[in-house]
C-alpha positions in Angstrom: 112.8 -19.1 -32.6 114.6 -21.0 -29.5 112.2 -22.0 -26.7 112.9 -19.6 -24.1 115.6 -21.4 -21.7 115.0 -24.7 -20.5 112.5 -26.6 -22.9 111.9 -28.7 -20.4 111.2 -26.4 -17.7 108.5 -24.7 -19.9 106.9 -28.1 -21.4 105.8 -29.0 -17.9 103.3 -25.8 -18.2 101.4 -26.0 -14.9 102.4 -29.8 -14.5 100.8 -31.4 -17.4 102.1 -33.6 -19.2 105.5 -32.9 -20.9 105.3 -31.3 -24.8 107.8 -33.8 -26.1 106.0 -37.0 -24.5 106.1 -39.7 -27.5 102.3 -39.9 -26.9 101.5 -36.3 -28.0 104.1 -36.3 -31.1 102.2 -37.9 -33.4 102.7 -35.7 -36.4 104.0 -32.1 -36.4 101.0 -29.5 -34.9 100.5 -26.4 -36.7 98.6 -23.0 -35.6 95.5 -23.8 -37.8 95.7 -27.8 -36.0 95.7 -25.9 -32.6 92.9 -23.3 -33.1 90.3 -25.8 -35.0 87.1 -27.0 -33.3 87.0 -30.3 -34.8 89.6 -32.6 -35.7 92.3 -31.3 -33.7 95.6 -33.1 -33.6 95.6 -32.4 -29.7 93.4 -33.5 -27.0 90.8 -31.2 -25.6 92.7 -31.5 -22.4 95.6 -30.4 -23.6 94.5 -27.6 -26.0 94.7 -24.7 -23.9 98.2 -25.3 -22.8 99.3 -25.3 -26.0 97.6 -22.2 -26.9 99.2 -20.9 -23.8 102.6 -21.8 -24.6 102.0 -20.7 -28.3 100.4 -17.2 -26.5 103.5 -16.7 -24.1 106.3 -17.9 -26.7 104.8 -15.1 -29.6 104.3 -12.4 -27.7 107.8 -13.0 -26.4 109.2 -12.6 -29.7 107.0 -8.9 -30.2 108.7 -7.8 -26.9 105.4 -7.9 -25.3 105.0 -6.3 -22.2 104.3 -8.7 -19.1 100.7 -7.5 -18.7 100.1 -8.2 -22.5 101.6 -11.1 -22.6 99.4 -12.5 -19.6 96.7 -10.8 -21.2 96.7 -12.9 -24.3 96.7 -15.9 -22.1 93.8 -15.4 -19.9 91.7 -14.4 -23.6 92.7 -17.9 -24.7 92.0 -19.6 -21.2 88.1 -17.5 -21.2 87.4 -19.1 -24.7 88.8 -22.7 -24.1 86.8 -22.9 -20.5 83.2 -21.0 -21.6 81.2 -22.8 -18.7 83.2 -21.6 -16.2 83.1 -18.2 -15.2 86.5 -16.1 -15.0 86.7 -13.2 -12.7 88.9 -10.6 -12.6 91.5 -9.9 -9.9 89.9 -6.2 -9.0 86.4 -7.9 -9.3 87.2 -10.3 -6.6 89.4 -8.1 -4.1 86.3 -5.8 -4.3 84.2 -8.1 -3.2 86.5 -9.7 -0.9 86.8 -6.1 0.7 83.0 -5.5 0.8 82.6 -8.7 2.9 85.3 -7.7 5.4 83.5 -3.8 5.9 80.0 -6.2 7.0 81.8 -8.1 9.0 81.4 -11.8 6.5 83.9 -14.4 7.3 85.3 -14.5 3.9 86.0 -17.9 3.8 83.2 -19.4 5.8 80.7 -17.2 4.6 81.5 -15.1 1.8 84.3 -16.6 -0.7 86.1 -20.4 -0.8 89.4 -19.5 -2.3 90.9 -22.8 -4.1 94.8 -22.3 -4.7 95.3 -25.0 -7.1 99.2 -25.0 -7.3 101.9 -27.2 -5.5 103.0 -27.1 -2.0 105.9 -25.1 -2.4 104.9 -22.8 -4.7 101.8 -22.2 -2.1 104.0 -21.4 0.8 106.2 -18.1 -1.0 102.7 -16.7 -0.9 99.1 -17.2 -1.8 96.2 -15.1 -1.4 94.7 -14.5 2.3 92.9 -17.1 3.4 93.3 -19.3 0.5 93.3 -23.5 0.7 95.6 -25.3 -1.3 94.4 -28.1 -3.5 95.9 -30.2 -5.5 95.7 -29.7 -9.4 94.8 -33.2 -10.1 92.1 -33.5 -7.4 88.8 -35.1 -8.3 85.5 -33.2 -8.7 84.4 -34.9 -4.9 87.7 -33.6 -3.6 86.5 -30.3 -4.0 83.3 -30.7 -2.7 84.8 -32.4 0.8 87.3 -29.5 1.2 84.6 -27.3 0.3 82.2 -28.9 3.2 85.2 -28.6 5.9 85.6 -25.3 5.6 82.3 -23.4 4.5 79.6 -22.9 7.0 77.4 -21.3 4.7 75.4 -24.4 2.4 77.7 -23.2 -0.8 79.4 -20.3 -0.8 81.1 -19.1 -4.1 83.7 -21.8 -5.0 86.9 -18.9 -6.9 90.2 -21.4 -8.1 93.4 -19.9 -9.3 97.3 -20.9 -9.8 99.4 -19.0 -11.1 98.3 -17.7 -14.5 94.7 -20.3 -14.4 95.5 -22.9 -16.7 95.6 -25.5 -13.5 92.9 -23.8 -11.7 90.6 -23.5 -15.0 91.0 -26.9 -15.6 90.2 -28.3 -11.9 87.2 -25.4 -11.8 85.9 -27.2 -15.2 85.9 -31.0 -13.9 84.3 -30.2 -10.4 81.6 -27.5 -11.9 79.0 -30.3 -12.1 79.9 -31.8 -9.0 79.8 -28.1 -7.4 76.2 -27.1 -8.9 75.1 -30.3 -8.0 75.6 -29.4 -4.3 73.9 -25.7 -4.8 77.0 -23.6 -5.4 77.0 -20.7 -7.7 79.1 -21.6 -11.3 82.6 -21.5 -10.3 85.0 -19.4 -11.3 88.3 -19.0 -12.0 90.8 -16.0 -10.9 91.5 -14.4 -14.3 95.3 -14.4 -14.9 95.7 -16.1 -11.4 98.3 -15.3 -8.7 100.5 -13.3 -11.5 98.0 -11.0 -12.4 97.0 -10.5 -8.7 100.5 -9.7 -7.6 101.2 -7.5 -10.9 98.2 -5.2 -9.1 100.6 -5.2 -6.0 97.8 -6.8 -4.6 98.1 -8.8 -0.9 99.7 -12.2 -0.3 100.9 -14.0 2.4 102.5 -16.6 3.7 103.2 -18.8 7.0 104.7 -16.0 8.3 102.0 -13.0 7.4 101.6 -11.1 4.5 104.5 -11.1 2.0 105.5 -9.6 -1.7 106.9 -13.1 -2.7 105.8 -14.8 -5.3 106.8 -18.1 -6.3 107.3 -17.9 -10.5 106.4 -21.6 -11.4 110.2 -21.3 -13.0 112.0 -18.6 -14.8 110.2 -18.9 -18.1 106.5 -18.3 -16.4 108.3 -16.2 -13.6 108.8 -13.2 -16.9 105.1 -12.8 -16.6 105.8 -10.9 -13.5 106.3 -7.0 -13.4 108.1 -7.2 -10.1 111.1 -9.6 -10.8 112.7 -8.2 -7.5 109.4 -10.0 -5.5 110.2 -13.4 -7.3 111.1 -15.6 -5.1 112.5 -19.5 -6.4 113.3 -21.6 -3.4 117.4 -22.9 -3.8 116.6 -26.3 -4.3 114.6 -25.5 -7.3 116.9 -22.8 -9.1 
């Protein structure tokens, strides 16, 4: 089977490194290669953006529904990233909605929401009240932007991008760092901005609260039920 559209476009995978980088060619990779717990001809780092890829490109072929597909994702992202915790979308609006009826600044108080995706895919629309970070931040990054903006000691630290492969990755290398400080085991949105937005849940943007959603490109973007709330800035089509 073809790789759906540009190859490219879907090797960058949440901006890691490209699929068809001479230094992650060594031999061919098969499925049993990608799934073992030893020996594995990929890195740890970049196991669970193959399994992604592998998750999103064979469920494509089944005629997988959006929700299934992103399904199968977040079940290999939970199993890849076990010392994290992953939340999902209803748990944390629930929560972010019981704050708001005591009267909890979410942010300061309540929940720190880490959108770890780029700048422009940030501005179509994140969740309310969220602060961008980037995905290749270092564990004490977190912990600074954390200090700046929480008034509370440690509040709950939730990351998420758009389907959590960035945001389980950042969640994983600043969990010491974050328990070291007194904060709760961080956690990442399961199924990220996509899943939220399939819910028709909230977003915003500079301009106040929005549908939009930025797709990461058209491959990632079929993850999304609403494809008329997809929203690709021109200078990226």
């Amino acid at each position: 089977m073809a790789l759906p559209e540009d190859e490219q476009s879907v090797a960058r995978a949440d901006r890691l490194p490209s699929l068809t980088d001479g230094r992650l060619r060594p031999r061919p990779v098969g499925l049993c290669d990608l799934r073992s717990s030893s020996g594995s001809a990929i890195s740890e780092y970049m196991r669970p953006i193959f399994l992604s890829l592998l998750s999103l490109m064979l469920s494509s072929c089944m005629q997988a529904s959006p929700e299934d597909r992103l399904s199968k994702i977040e079940t290999d992202l939970e199993r890849d990233f076990p010392r994290i915790s992953h939340v999902k979308p209803d748990e944390l609006a629930s929560r972010i909605a019981q704050y708001q009826t005591e009267r909890v600044d979410v942010r300061r108080e309540g929940v720190i929401l880490f959108d770890v995706r780029e700048p422009e895919e940030f501005a179509v629309g994140h969740l309310p009240g969220a602060i961008r970070i980037d995905p290749n931040a270092r564990a004490q990054d977190v912990v600074a932007a954390l200090k700046s903006e929480a008034a509370k000691d440690c509040p709950q630290v939730v990351f998420y991008c758009s389907v959590g492969v960035r945001s389980s990755m950042l969640a994983e290398r600043a969990r010491a760092a974050l328990q070291a400080a007194g904060c709760p085991l961080p956690e990442n949105l399961r199924g990220g901005v996509f899943a939220w937005h399939n819910q028709q849940r909230v977003l915003e943007n500079a301009e106040g609260p929005t549908d939009f959603v930025h797709p990461y490109d058209r491959s990632w973007g079929r993850l999304l039920i609403r494809q008329d709330a997809v929203m690709l800035p021109v200078q990226e089509r």
